[in-house]
Structures are given as structure tokens and as C-alpha cells.
ZADO-1210 file (C-alpha; in nm, 4 decimals, padded with zeros to 6 digits):
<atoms>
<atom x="06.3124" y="06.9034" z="04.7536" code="UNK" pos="1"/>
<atom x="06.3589" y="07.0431" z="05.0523" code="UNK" pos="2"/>
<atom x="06.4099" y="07.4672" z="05.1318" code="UNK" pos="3"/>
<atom x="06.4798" y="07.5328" z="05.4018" code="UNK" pos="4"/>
<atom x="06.6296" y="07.9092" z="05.5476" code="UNK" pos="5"/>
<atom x="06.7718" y="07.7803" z="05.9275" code="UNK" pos="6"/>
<atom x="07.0797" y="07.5429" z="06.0045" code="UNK" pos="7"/>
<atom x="06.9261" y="07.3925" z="06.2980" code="UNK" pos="8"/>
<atom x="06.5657" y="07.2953" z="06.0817" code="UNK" pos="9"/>
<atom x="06.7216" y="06.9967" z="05.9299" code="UNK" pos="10"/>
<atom x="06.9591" y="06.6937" z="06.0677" code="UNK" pos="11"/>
<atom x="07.1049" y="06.4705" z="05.8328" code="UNK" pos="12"/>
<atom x="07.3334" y="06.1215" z="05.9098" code="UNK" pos="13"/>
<atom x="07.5482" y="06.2022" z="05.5720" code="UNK" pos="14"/>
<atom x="07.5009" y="06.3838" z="05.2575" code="UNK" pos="15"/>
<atom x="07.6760" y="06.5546" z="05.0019" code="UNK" pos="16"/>
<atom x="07.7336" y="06.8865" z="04.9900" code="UNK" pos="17"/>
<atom x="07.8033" y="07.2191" z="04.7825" code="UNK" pos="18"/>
<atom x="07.8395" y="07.5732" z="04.8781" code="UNK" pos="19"/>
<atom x="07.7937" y="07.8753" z="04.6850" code="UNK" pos="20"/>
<atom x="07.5791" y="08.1879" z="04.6016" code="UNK" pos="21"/>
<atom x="07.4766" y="07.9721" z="04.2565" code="UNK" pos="22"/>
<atom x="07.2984" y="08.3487" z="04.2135" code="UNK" pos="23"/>
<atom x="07.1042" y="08.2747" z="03.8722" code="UNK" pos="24"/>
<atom x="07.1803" y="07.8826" z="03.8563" code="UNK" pos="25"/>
<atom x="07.3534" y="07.9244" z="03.5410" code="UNK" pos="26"/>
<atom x="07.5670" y="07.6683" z="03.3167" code="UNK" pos="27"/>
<atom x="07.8795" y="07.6481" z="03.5304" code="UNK" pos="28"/>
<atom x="07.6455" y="07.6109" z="03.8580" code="UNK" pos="29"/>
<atom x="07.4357" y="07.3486" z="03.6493" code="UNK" pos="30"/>
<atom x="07.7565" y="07.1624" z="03.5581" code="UNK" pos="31"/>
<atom x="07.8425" y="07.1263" z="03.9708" code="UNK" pos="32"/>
<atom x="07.4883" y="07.0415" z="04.0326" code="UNK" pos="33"/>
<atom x="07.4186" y="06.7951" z="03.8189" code="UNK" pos="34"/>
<atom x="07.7247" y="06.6149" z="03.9108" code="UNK" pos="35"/>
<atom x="07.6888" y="06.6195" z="04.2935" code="UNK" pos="36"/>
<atom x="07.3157" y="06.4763" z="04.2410" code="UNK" pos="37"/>
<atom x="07.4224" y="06.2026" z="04.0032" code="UNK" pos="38"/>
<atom x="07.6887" y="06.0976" z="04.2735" code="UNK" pos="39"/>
<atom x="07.5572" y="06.1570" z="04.5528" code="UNK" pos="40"/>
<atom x="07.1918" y="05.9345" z="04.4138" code="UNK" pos="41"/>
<atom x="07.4458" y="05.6531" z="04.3397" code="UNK" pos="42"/>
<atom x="07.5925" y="05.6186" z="04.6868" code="UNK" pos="43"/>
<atom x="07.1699" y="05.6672" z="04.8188" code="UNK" pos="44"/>
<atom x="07.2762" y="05.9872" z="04.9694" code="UNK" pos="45"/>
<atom x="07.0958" y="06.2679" z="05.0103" code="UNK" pos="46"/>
<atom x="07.2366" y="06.5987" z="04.7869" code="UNK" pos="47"/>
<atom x="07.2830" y="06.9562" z="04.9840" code="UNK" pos="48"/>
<atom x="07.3394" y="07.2908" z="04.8374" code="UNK" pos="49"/>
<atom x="07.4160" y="07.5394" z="05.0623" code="UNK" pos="50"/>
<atom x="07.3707" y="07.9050" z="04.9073" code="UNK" pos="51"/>
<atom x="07.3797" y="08.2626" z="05.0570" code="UNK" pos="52"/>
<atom x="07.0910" y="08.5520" z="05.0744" code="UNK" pos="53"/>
<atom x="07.2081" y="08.8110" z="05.1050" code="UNK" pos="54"/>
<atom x="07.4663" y="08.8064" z="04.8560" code="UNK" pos="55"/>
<atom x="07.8387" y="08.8262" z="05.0532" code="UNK" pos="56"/>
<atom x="07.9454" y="09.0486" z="04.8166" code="UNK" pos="57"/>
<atom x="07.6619" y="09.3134" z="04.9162" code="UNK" pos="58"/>
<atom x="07.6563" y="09.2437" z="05.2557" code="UNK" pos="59"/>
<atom x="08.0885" y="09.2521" z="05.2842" code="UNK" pos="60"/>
<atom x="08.0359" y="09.5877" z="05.0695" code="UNK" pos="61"/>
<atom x="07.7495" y="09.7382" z="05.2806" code="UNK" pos="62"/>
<atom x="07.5930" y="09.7500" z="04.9167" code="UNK" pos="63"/>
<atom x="07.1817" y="09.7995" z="04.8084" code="UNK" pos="64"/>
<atom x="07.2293" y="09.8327" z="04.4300" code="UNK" pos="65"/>
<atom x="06.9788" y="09.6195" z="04.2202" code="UNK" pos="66"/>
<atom x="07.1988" y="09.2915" z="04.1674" code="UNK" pos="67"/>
<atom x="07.0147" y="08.9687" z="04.1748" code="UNK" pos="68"/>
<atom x="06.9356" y="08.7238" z="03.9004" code="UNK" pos="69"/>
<atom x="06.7075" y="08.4816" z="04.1206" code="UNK" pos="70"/>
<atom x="06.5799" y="08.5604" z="04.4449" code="UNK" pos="71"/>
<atom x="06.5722" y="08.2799" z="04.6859" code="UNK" pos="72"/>
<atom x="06.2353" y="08.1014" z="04.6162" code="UNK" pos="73"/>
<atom x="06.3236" y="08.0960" z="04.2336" code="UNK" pos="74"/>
<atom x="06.6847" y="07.9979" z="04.3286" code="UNK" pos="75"/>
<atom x="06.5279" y="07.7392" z="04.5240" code="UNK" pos="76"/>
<atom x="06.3176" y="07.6305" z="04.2590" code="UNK" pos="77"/>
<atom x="06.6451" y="07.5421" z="03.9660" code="UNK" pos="78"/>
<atom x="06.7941" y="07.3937" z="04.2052" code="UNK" pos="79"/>
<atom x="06.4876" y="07.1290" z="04.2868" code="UNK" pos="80"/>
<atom x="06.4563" y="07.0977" z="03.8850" code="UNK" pos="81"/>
<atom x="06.8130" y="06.9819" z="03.8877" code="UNK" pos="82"/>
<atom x="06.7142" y="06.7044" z="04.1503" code="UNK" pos="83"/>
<atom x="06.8347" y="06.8238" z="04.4651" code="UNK" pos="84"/>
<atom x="06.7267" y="06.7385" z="04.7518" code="UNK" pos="85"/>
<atom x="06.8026" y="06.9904" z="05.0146" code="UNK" pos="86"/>
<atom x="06.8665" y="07.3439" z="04.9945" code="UNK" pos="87"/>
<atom x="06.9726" y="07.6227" z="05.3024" code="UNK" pos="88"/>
<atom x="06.9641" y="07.9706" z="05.2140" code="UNK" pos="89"/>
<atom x="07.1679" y="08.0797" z="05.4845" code="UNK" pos="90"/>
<atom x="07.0805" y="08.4508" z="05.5512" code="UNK" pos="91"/>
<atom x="07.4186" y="08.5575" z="05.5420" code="UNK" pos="92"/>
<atom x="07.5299" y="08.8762" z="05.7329" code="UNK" pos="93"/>
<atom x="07.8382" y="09.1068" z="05.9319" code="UNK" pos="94"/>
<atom x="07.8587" y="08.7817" z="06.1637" code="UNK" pos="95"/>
<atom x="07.8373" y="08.5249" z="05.9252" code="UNK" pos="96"/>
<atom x="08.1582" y="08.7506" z="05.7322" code="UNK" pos="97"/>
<atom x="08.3768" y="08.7149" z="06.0509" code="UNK" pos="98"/>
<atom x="08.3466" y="08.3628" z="06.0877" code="UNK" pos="99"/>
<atom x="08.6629" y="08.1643" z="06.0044" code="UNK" pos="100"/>
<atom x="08.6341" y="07.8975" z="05.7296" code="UNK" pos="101"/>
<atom x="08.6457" y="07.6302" z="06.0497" code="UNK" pos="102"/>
<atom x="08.3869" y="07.7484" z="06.2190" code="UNK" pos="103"/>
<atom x="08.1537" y="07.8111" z="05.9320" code="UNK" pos="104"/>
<atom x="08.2200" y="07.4201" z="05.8547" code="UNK" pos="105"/>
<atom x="08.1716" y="07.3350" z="06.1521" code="UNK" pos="106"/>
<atom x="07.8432" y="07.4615" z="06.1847" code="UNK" pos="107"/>
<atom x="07.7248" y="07.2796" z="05.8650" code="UNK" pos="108"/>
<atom x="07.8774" y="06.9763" z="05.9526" code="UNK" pos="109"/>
<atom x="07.7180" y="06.9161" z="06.2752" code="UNK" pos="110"/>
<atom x="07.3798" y="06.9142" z="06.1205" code="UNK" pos="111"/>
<atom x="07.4570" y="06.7591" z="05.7503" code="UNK" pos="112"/>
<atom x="07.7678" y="06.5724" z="05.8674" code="UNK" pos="113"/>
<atom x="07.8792" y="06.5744" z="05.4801" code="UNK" pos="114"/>
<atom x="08.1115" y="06.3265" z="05.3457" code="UNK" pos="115"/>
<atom x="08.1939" y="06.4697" z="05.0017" code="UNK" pos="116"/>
<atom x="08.2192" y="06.8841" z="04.9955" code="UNK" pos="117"/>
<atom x="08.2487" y="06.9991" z="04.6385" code="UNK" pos="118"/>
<atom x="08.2942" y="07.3605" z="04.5298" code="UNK" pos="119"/>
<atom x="08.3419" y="07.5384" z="04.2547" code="UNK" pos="120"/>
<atom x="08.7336" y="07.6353" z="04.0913" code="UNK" pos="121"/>
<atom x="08.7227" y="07.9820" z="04.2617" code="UNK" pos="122"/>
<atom x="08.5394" y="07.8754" z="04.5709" code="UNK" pos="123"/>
<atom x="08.6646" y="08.0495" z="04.9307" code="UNK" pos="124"/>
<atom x="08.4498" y="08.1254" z="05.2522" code="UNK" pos="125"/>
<atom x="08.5786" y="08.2491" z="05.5570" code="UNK" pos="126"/>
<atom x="08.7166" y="08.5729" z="05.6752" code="UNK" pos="127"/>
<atom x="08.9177" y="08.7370" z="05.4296" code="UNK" pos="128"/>
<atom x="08.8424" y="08.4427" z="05.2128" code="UNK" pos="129"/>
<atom x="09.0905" y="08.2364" z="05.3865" code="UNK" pos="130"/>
<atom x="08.9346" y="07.9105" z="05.3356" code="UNK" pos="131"/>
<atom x="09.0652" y="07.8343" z="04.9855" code="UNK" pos="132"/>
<atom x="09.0188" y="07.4988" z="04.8738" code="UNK" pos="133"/>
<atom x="09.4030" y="07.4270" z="05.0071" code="UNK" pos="134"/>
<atom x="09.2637" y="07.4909" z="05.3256" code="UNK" pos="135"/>
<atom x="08.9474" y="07.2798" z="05.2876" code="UNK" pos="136"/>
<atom x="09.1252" y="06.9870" z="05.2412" code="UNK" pos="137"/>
<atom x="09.3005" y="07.0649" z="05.5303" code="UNK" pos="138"/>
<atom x="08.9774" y="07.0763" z="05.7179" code="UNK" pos="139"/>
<atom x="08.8651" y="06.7886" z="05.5406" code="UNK" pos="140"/>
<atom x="09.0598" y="06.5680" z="05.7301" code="UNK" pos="141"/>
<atom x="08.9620" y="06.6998" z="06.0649" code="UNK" pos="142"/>
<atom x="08.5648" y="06.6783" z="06.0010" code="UNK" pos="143"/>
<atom x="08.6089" y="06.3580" z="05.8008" code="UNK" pos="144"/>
<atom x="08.5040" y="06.4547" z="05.4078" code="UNK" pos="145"/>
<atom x="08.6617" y="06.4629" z="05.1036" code="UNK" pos="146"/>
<atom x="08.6761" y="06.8131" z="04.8725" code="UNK" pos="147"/>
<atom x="08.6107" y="06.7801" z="04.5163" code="UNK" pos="148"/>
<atom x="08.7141" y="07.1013" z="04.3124" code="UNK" pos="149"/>
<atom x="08.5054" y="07.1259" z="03.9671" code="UNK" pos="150"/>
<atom x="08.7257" y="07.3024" z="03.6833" code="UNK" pos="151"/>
<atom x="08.5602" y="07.6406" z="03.5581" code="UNK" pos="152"/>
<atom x="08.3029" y="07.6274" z="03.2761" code="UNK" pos="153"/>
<atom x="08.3621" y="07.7861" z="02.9394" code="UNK" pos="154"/>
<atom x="08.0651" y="07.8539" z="02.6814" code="UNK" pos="155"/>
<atom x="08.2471" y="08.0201" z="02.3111" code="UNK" pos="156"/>
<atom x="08.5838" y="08.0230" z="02.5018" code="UNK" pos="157"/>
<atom x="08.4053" y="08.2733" z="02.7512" code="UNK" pos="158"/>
<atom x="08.3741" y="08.1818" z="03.1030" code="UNK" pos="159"/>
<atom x="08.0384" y="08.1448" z="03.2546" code="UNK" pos="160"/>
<atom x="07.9903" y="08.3695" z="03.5620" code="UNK" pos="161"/>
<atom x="07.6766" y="08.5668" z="03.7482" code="UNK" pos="162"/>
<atom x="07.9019" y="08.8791" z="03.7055" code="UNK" pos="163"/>
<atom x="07.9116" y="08.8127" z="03.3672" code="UNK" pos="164"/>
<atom x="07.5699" y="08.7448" z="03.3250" code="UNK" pos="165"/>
<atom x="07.5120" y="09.0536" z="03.4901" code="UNK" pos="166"/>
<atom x="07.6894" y="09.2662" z="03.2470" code="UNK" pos="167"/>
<atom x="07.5070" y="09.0571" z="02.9302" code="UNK" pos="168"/>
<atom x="07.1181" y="09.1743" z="03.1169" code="UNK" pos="169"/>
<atom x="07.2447" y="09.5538" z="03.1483" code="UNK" pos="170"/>
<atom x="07.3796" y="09.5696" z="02.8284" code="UNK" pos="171"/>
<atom x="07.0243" y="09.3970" z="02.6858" code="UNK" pos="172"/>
<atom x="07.1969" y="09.1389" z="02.5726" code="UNK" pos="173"/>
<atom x="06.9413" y="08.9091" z="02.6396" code="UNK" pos="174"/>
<atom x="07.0524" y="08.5760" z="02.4041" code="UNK" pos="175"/>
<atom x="07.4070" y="08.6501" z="02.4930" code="UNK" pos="176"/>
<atom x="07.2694" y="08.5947" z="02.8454" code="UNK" pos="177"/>
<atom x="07.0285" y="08.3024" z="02.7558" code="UNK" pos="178"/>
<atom x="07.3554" y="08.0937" z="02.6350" code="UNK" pos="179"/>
<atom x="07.4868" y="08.1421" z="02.9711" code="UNK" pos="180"/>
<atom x="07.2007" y="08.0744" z="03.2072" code="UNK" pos="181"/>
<atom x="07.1111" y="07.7395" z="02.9982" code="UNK" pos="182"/>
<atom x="06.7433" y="07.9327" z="02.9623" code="UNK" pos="183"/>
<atom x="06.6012" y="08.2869" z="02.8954" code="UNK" pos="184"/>
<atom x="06.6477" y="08.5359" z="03.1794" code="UNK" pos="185"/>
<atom x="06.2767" y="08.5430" z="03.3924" code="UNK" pos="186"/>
<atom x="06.1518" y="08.8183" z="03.6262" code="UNK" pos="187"/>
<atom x="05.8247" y="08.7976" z="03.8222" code="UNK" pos="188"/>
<atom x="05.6541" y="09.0876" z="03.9893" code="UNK" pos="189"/>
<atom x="05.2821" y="09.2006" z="04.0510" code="UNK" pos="190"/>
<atom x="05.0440" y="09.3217" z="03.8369" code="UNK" pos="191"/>
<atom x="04.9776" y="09.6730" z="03.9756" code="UNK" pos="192"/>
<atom x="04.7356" y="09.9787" z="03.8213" code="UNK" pos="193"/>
<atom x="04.8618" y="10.1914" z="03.5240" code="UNK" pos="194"/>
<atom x="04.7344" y="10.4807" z="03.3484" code="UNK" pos="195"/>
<atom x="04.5710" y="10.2878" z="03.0740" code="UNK" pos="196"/>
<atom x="04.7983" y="10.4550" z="02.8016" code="UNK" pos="197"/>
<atom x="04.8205" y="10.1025" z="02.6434" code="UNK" pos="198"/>
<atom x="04.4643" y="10.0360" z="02.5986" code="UNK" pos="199"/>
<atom x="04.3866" y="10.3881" z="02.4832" code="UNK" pos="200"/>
<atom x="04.6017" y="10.3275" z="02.1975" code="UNK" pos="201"/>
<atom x="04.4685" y="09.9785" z="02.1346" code="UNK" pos="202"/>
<atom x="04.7499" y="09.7907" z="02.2964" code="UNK" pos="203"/>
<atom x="04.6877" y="09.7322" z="02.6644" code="UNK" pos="204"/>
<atom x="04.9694" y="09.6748" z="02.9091" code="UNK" pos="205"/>
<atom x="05.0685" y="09.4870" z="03.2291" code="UNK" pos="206"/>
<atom x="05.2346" y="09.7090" z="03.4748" code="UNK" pos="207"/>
<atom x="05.4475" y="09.5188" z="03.6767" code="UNK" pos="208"/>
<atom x="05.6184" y="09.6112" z="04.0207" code="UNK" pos="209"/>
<atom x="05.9084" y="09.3708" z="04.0396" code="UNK" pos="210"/>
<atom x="06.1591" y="09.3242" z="04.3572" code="UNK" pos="211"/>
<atom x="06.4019" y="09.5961" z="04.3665" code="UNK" pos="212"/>
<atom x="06.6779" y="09.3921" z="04.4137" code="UNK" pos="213"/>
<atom x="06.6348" y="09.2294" z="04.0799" code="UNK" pos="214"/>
<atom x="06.9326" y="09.3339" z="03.8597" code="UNK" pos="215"/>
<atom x="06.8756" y="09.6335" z="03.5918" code="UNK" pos="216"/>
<atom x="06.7990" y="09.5474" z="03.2297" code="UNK" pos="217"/>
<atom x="06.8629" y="09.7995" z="02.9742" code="UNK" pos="218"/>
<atom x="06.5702" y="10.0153" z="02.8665" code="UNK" pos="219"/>
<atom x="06.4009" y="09.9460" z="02.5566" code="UNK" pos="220"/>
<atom x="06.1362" y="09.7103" z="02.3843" code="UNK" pos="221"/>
<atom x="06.1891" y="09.3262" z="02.4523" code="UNK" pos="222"/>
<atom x="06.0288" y="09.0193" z="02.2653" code="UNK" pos="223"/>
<atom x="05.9162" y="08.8245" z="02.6117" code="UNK" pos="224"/>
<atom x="05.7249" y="08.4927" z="02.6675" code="UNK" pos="225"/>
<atom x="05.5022" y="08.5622" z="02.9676" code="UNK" pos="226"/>
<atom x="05.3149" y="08.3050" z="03.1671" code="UNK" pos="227"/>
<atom x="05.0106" y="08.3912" z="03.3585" code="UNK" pos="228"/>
<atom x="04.7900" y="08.1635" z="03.5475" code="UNK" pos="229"/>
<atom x="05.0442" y="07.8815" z="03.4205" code="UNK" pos="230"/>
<atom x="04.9860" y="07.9988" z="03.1047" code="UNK" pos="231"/>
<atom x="05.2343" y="08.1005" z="02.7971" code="UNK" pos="232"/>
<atom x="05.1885" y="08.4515" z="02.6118" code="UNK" pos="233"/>
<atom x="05.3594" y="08.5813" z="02.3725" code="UNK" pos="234"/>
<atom x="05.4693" y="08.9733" z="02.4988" code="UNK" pos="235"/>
<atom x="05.6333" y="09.2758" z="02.4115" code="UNK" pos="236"/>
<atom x="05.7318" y="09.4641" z="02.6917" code="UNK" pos="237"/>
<atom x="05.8697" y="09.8134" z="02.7560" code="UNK" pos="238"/>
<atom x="06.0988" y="09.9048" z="03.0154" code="UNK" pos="239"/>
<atom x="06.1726" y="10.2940" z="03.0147" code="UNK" pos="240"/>
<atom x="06.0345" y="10.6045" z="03.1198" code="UNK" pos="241"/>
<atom x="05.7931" y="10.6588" z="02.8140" code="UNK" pos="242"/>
<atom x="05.8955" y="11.0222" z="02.6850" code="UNK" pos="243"/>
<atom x="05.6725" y="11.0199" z="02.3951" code="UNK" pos="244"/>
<atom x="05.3959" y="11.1110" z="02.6823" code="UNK" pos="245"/>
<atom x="05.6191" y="11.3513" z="02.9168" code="UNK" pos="246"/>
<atom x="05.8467" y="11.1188" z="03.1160" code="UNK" pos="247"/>
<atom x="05.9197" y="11.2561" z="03.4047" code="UNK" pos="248"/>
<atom x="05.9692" y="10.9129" z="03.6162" code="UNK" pos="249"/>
<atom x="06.2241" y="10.8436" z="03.7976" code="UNK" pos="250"/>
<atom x="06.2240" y="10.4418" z="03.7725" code="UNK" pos="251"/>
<atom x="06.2261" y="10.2600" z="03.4774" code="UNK" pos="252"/>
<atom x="05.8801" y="10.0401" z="03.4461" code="UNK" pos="253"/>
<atom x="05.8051" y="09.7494" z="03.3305" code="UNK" pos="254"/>
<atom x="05.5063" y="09.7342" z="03.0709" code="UNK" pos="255"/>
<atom x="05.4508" y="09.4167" z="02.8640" code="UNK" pos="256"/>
<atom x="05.1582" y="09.4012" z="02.5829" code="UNK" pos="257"/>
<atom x="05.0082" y="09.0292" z="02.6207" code="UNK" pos="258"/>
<atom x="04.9237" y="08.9393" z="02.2626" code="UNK" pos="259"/>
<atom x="04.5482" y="08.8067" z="02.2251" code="UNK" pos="260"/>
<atom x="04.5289" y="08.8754" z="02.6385" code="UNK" pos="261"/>
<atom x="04.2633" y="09.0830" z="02.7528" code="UNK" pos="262"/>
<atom x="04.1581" y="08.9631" z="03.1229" code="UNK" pos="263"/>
<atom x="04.2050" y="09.1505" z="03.4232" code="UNK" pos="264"/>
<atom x="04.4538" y="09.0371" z="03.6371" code="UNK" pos="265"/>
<atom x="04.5684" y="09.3089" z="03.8570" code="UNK" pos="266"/>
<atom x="04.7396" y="09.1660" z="04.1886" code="UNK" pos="267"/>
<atom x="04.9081" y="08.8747" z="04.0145" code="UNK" pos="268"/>
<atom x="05.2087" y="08.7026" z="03.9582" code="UNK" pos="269"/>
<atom x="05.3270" y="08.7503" z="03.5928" code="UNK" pos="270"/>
<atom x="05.6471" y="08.5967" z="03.4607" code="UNK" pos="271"/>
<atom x="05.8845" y="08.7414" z="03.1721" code="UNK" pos="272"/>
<atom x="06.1080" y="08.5434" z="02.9951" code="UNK" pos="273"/>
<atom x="06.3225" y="08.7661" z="02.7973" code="UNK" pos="274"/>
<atom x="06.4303" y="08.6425" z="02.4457" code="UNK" pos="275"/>
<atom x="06.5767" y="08.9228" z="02.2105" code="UNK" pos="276"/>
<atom x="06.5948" y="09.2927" z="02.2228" code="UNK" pos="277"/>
<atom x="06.4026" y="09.4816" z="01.9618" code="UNK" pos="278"/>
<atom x="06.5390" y="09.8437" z="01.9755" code="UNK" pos="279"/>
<atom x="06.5931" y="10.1478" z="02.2360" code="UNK" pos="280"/>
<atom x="06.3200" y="10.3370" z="02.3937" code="UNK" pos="281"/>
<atom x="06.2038" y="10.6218" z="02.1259" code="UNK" pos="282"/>
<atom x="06.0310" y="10.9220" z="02.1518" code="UNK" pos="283"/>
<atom x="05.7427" y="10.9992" z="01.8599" code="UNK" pos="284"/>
<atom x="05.5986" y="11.3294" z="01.7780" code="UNK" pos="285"/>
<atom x="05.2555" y="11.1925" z="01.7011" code="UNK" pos="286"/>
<atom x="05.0709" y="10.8858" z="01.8719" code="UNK" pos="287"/>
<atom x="05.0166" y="10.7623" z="01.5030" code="UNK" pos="288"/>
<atom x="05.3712" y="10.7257" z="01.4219" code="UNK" pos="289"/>
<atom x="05.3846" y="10.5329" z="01.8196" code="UNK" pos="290"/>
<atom x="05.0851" y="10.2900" z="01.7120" code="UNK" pos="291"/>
<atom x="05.2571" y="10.2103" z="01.4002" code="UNK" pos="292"/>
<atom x="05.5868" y="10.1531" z="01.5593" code="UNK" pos="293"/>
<atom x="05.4015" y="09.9177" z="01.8794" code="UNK" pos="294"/>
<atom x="05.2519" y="09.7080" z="01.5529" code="UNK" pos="295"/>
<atom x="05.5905" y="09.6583" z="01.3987" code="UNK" pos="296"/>
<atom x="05.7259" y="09.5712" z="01.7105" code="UNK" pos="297"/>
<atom x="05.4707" y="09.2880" z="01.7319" code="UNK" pos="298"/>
<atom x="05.4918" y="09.1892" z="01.4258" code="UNK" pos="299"/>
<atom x="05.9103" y="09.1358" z="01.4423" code="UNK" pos="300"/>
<atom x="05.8263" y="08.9791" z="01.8547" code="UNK" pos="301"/>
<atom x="05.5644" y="08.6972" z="01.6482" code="UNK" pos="302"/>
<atom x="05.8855" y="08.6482" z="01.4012" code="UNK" pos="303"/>
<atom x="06.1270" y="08.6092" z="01.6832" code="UNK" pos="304"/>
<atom x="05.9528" y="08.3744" z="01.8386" code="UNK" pos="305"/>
<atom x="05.8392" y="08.1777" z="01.5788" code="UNK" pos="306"/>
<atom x="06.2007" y="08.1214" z="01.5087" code="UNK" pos="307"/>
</atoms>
């Protein structure tokens, strides 16, 4: 696969395409995906997916709020697993908002010259959205492709959506949001200094900075898999603003307790899958009562994921 981030970098004779913000590559996304590749491999042509960073919906709203499921590079990376075998993030801006659904198509097809453009069932681009799929099949037969709408995507009568995948992470519903994705929610960040509260207490911690923009999980305690080094881990991780030791931050953080992991690994990449949430950020009157509590919550984690 293929990433690529300009228009211009790449010029194909015919492909098949998709568009969308795919923001978390979740089970309706997969459904389009998988489809498209399968086709488009059958008729030895080349699979596109066209997807946006920053998110229109940010960028139209002059929004910064933490919002993002995948950032492009992980985004990237489902997509490749699915067997594509280009993708554009187009970086996606004021401009890019004022363009009319001809001219954005345009654009594309002068350098992919698509012959099948599929989309999703609420699919529009365009100013004000005016490029329904009506009107891409309209514009179909001036650039010379056919548009293939895929019906929505339902999982327990529910339909699948980034928005509502969204609300599932916030909420710490993390399995509720695993049956939508198709896989556990993941964030990466750094490994960055702490104040070695963990290992005082006989449970060291990773402190991780991840990217702002990643969406908010609830705070609490979290059963995790974590990989380091390409490695799997089993983890319980905290994200709050510990009060049993003063609080007094501003910013949730992130702190996950590697089970049987004691190397030093400050400045790496660390992944967390999350799997289940255990229970709500406490406060304990005594660090006794705290030890006790970290122990049960590894003991319940080891359960969890033995399942």
C-alpha cells in the first residue's frame, strides 16, 4: 500500500475509488472497503481511498476539541490491512470547504481517472454538501464513472457510525465500542517521565503523552493489552487525575501498570488496546487500602482477559 498526503504525488490510468473520513475504520467503513478491493482486484485495478485530515467537520466548525479515533498513519495502516492499495489523506481545509462537488472531482479524477466511485449511504462533498449521490451520478456521466451507493451498516439493530463510536469511548464503554470498530479501541503515545508513585507502591507505571487530538475516554481503571517493542502485555491503566495523592491536574493522564514488565523504556511508542472498564477513579484514605484495590484490579484485568 501506498500513503500518500498530495494529489499531484500519484498518477493512475484507472482505479477504483472511495471517499470518506473512514475516521476509526470501523465495521460499516470495513464493509465498503472490503468490497471495493474485492472488485476492483477482479477487474486488475488498482483500489483508492480517498480520506480527509483534518476532519471537515472540525475544520467547517473552526473546532480543536479532542475528536479522533485514528490519526492518519494508523488510518493509513487499516486501510492497507484491508488490502488497499492507495490511500490520499487530503489535508482538507477553508478552501478545500468552498470547492463545489465538480471541482473537487475533478481534481481527483485527473490524477486517478476512476471508473467506479463508491460511497457510503450518507455520503456528500461539496459546498454546502451539495454533491449528494443524485448529483454524483450526474457527474458521473460527465467524467466517465459509475457511482455505487453501499446501504448503511447495522450491528444489534444499531447503526455503526464514528459519532457513535465516539459516544461508546466517552462513556467507557469500551466492548460496546469494540463491536463497532470490528477490534478493541488502540491509542499510542510516548513514554514520558512520571513521579514514580507506581513503583513506590510496588506497581510501576507507563506515563504516556498521547496526541491531543485523540478523542476523550472516560476516567477510570481499564483492563488494556499493550504492545511494546512488538510485544503483547497484559495492562491496567489509569486515566484520571489521581486524588488519592492531591490531584490538582488539569489533564487527565494516562498510566498503565505492565504486568511482569519492568524495563525502561522512556521515549517509546506504547500501544493500548482497551478491552473492559473496571470501575471509576477512587480516592483512598490510606495507601494500604490503594495497594489492595491496584491488586484486585489485576487480579479481575488477568480474568478479563483470560476470558
Amino acid at each position: 500500500m501506498q500513503h500518500i498526503y498530495t494529489v499531484e504525488d500519484i498518477q493512475l490510468e484507472d482505479s477504483w475509488l472511495t471517499i470518506g473520513s473512514f475516521d476509526g475504520v470501523h465495521l460499516g467503513h470495513q464493509q465498503i472497503i472490503h468490497a471495493l478491493v474485492d472488485q476492483a482486484h477482479k477487474n486488475n485495478q488498482p483500489s483508492v481511498v480517498v480520506t480527509f485530515h483534518p476532519h471537515p467537520l472540525l475544520v467547517i466548525k473552526e473546532e480543536t476539541r479532542p475528536f479522533y479515533l485514528t490519526l492518519p498513519e494508523k488510518r493509513a495502516q487499516y486501510l492497507a490491512e484491508l488490502g488497499v492499495d492507495y490511500v490520499l489523506t487530503f489535508n482538507f481545509s477553508k478552501e478545500t470547504s468552498l470547492l463545489s462537488a465538480e471541482a473537487f472531482i475533478r481534481v481527483l479524477h485527473q490524477q486517478f481517472h476512476f471508473s467506479q466511485f463508491w460511497v457510503g449511504h450518507d455520503f456528500a462533498l461539496g459546498k454546502n454538501r451539495e454533491g449528494t449521490p443524485d448529483r454524483l451520478k450526474e457527474l458521473g456521466g460527465l467524467f466517465g464513472y459509475e457511482l455505487k451507493e453501499i446501504p448503511p451498516f447495522y450491528v444489534k439493530e444499531e447503526l455503526v457510525s464514528s459519532s457513535r463510536i465516539r459516544r461508546s469511548i466517552r462513556e467507557g464503554n469500551m466492548r460496546e465500542a469494540a463491536e463497532f470498530l470490528g477490534r478493541s479501541f488502540q491509542i499510542s503515545g510516548r513514554v514520558i517521565s512520571g513521579e514514580n508513585r507506581g513503583k513506590s507502591l510496588g506497581f510501576p507505571t507507563l506515563n504516556l503523552e498521547v496526541p491531543k487530538e485523540m478523542v476523550n475516554i472516560k476516567p477510570g481503571v481499564y483492563a488494556c493489552q499493550a504492545e511494546v517493542r512488538g510485544k503483547s502485555w497484559k495492562a491496567v491503566t489509569n486515566i484520571g487525575f489521581r486524588p488519592t495523592f492531591g490531584g490538582g491536574i488539569k489533564k487527565p493522564r494516562i498510566e498503565a501498570h505492565l504486568l511482569d514488565f519492568s524495563r525502561d523504556i522512556y521515549g517509546e511508542q506504547v500501544s493500548l488496546d482497551f478491552i473492559d472498564r473496571l470501575r471509576d477513579e477512587m480516592k483512598f484514605d490510606r495507601v494500604s487500602a490503594l495497594t489492595a484495590q491496584i491488586q484486585s484490579d489485576i487480579d479481575e484485568t488477568l480474568q478479563i482477559l483470560e476470558e
